[in-house]
N, C-alpha and C positions, 0 to 999 in steps of 0.2 A: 504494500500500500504506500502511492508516494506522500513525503511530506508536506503538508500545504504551508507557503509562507504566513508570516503575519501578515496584515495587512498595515500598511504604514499612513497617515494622514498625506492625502494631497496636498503639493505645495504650488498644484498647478488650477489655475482661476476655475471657476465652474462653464460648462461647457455652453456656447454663444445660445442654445433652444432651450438650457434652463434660467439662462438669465432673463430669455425671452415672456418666460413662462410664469414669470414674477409680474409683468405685465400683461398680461394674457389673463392670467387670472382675477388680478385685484382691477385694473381701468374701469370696467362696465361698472362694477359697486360704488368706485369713489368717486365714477362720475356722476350718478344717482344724487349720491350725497352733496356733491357741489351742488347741482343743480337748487338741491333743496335747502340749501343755506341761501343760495341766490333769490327763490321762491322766500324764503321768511323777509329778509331785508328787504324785498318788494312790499309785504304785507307791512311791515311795520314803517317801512314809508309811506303810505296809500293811506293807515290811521294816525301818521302824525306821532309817534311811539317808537322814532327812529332815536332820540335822545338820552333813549333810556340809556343808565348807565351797564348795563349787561349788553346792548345792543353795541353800546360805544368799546365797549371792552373785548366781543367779537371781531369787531373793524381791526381794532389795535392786534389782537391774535391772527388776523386773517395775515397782515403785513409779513409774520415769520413763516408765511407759507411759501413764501416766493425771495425771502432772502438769502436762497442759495447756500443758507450754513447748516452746518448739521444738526443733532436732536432736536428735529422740529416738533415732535410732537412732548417730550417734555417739557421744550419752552414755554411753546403751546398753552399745559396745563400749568407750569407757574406763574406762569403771566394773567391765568382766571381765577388764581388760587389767592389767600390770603398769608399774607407774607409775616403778619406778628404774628409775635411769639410771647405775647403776654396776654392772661384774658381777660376779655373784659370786665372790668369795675361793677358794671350792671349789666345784665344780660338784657340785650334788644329785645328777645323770645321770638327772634325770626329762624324761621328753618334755614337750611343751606338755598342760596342763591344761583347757586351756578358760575359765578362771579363777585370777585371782591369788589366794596364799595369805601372809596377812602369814607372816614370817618369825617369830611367838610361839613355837610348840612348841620349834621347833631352839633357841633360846636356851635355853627351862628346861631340856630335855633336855642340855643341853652343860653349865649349870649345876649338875643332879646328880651327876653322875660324880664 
């Protein structure tokens, strides 16, 4: 019975129809998906709810889609995500947003009273 070698890690690229294949697979889905972020930002301009601060914070994450650097999708999410790291004083009692909101308004509003 001959001996089988081990098998040793390629140090050669992967082959041009599986890199193809990375694109073949995932295009149709995430074109879908563009599409339908392009479809919200239609809607929430057509109601005037384009200011929202989650809307404004989408635009701003959309920008690392096309800045040509790498981990876009963890930028991505820290860039939606809330970056302190102390908590707060008083709890708002809001659920998760989906996006962080600097803490601006609550100060002027605490300030007029």
């Amino acid at each position: 019975m001959p001996k089988t070698r081990p098998k040793r890690p390629s140090t050669r690229s992967p082959a041009p129809t599986a890199v193809k294949a990375v694109v073949d697979h995932g295009f149709i889905p995430v074109r879908a998906k563009l599409i339908e972020v392009a479809a919200f930002f239609d809607r929430v301009e057509r109601h005037a709810v384009a200011d929202d601060f989650r809307c404004a914070a989408l635009r701003e994450a959309a920008k690392l889609l096309v800045d040509g650097k790498p981990e876009r999708a963890r930028r991505i999410l820290e860039s939606l995500s809330d970056p302190t790291t102390e908590p707060e004083a008083i709890s708002s009692g809001k659920a998760a947003l989906g996006a962080w909101q600097r803490p601006v308004a609550a100060a002027i509003f605490r300030r007029k009273r």
